[in-house]
Every structure is written in structure tokens, then in C-alpha cells.
KETOR-489174 format. One line per 10 residues: their letters; for each residue y, x, z of N, C-alpha, C. Coordinates in nm, 3 decimals. Layout:
<atoms>
A	Y:X:Z:Y:X:Z:Y:X:Z  ...
</atoms>
This chain:
<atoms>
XXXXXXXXXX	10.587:5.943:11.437:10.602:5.900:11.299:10.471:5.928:11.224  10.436:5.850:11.128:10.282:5.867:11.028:10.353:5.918:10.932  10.301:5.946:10.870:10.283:6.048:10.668:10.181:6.037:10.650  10.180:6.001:10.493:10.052:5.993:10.450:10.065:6.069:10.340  9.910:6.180:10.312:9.941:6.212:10.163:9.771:6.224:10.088  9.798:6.191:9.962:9.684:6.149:9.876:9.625:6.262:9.844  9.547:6.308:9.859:9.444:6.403:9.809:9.338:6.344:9.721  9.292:6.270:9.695:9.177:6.209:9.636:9.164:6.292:9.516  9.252:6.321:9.412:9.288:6.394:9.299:9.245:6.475:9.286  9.230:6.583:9.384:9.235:6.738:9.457:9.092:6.805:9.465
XXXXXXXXXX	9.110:6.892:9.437:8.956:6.966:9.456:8.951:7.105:9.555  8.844:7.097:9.653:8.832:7.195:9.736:8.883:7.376:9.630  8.947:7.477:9.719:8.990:7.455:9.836:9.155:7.374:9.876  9.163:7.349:9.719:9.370:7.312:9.742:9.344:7.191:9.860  9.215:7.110:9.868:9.235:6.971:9.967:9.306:7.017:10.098  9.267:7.170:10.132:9.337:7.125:10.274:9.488:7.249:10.267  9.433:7.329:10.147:9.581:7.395:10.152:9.712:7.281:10.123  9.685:7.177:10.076:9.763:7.034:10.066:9.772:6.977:10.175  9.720:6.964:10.278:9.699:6.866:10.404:9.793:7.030:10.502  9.742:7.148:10.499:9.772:7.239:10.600:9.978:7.265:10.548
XXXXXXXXXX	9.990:7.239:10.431:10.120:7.250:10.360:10.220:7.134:10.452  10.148:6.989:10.407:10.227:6.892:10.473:10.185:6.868:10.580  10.102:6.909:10.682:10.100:6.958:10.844:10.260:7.049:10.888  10.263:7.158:10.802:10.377:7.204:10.852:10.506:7.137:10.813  10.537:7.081:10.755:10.623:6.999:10.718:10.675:6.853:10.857  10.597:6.832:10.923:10.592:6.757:10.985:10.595:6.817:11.134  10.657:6.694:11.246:10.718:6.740:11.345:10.609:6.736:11.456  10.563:6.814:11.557:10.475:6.800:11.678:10.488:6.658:11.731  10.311:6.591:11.710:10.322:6.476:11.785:10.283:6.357:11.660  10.335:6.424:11.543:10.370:6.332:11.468:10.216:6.298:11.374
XXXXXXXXXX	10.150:6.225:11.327:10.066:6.157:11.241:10.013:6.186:11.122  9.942:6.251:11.073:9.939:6.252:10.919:9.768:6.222:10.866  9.797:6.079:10.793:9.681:6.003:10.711:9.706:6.100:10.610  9.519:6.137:10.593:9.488:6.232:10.476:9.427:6.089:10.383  9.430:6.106:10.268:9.337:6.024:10.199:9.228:6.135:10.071  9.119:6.109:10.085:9.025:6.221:10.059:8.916:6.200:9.984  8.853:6.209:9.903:8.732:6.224:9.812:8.611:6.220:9.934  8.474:6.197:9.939:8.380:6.200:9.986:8.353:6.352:9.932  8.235:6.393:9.966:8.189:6.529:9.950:8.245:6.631:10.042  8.277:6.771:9.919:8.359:6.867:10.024:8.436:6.875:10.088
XXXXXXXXXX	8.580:6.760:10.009:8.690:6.709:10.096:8.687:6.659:10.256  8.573:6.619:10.273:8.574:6.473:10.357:8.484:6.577:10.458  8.446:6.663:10.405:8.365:6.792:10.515:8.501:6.873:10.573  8.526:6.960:10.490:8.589:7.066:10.505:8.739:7.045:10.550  8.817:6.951:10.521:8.934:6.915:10.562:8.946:6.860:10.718  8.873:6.792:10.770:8.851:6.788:10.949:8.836:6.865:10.994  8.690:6.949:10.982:8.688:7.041:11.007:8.777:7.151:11.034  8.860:7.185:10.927:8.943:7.280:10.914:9.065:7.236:10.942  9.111:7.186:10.975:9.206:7.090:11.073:9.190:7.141:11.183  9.087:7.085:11.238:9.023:7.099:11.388:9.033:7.290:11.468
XXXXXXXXXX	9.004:7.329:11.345:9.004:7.504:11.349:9.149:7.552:11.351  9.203:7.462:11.286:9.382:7.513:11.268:9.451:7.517:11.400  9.356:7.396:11.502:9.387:7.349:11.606:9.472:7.225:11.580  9.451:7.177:11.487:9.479:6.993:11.520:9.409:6.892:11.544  9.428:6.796:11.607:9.364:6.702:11.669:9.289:6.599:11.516  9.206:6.585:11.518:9.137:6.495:11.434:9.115:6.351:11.482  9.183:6.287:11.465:9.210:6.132:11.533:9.092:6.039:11.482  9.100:6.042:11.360:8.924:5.924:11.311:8.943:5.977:11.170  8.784:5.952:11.133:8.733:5.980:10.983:8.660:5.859:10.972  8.776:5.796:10.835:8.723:5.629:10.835:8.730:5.628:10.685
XXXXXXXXXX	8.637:5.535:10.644:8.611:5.480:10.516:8.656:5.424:10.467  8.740:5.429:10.345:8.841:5.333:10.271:8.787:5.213:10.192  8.753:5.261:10.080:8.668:5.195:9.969:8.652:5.338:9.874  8.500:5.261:9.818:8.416:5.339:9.702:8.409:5.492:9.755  8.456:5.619:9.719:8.450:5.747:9.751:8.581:5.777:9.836  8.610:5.669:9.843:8.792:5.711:9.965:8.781:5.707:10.019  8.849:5.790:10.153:8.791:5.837:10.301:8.953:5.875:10.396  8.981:5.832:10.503:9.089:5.850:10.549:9.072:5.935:10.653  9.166:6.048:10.661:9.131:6.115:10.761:9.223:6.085:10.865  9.261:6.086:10.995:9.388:6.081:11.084:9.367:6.177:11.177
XXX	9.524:6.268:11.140:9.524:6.413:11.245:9.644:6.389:11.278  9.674:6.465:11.385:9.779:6.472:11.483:9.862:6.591:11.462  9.934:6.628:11.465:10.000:6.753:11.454:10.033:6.827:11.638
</atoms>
């Protein structure tokens, strides 16, 4: 299953305490599209994903400063 949740709003560090919140929320296996600000967001949220030990699937470009992240749980 995918989930998606909007961060764009969000300012480091809540971006990934928001993404690491609805990571746990969600079932092993399952999908979750970050949507993210360029800058620190778009650094620090893969990254720190990746450290949590989740899979970082693609870091793709939306439009203007929007940035999609796709992790795996």
C-alpha cells in the first residue's frame, strides 16, 4: 500500500519527525511518498530515513521547490 504525506509546510527538524511519525504508522513493506521543500528537507529527510534503516526508493522532482521522496518501510 502507498501513503503519502505533505511536508512542504514544515521546517527542519519536525520534516522528518513527521515522515519518522507516519513511518510508524504504517505496515512493513508498505510505501510512503514524502513530499518536501528543496534545501534541508530534501537533504536531511533521506538521509535520515536511510539511518533509521529504511529503504530510500527515489528522490524525484516535482515542480518549482517540490521534491518527492519514496521510502519503503
Amino acid at each position: 500500500m502507498t501513503h503519502t504525506l505533505d511536508i512542504t509546510q514544515e521546517h527542519c527538524p519536525m520534516t522528518f519527525v513527521r515522515t519518522k511519525l507516519k513511518l510508524a504508522q504504517i505496515e512493513k513493506g508498505d510505501i510512503l511518498e514524502v513530499l518536501l521543500s528543496e534545501g534541508e528537507p530534501l537533504e536531511n529527510v533521506p538521509r535520515s530515513a536511510e539511518e533509521q534503516g529504511f529503504k530510500v526508493i527515489a528522490v524525484e522532482h516535482v515542480e518549482g521547490p517540490v521534491h518527492r521522496v519514496i521510502i519503503e518501510k
